[in-house]
N, C-alpha and C positions, 0 to 999 in steps of 0.2 A: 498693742497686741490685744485680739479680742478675748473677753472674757477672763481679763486676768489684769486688776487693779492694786498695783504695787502702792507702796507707802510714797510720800511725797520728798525729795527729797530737799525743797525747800522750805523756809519755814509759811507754812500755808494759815494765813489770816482765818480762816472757818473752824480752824481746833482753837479750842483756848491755849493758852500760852503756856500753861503746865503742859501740855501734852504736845507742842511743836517738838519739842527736843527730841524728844522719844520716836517721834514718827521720822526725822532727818535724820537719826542713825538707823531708823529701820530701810530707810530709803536707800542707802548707802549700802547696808549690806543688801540688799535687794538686787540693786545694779551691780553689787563685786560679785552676787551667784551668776546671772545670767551672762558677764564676763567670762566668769571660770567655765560655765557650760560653752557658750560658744564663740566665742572673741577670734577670729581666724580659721571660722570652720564655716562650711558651703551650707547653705538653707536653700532653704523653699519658704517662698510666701505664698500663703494660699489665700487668696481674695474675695468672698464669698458676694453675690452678685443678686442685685434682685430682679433681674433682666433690663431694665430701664436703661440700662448702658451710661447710669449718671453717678459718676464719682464723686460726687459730693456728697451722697448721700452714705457713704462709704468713708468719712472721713470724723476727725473730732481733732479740735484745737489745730487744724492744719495737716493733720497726720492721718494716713489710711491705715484703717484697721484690719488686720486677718490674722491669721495661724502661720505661727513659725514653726518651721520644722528643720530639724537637723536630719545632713544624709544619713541613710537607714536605721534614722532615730525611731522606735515604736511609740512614741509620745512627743507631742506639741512641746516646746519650751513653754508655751502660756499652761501646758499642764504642770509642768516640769516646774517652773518659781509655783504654780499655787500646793500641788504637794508639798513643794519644801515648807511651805510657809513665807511664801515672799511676795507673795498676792494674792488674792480674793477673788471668785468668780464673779461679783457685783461691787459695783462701788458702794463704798460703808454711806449709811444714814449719814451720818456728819461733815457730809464733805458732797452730796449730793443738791 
């Protein structure tokens, strides 16, 4: 999802080891909101394009990046986990 960097929910070698735990339970409940929003409900991916027609450049770790959106949702799910607090617009310093 663009613009919207959830917690990891493995334990990721770049935090130190006091703070893996803490980021794999935020990771977990990260993944059980975006569940509860929309687990069995129709979206929309919107793919944003920079005319080039080359998807690759559209992609990170194997995965295309866009905006999800729920039918007649008035907000993105990528807005929808960073209101709640279940992801960040930028990925964090520490992990970049």
């Amino acid at each position: 999802m663009l613009d919207c960097w959830a917690p990891d929910q493995h334990n990721d070698p770049r935090l130190p080891k006091e703070k893996q735990a803490a980021e794999k339970k935020a990771g977990l409940e990260s993944k059980a909101n975006l569940k509860a929003l929309a687990l069995g409900k129709p979206v929309t991916l919107h793919v944003p394009t920079d005319g080039s027609g080359d998807v690759a450049k559209l992609t990170t770790m194997g995965r295309v990046l866009g905006t999800v959106w729920l039918k007649d949702a008035d907000k993105s799910l990528n807005q929808m986990q960073v209101e709640a607090g279940h992801a960040t617009r930028e990925k964090r310093e520490e992990l970049k």
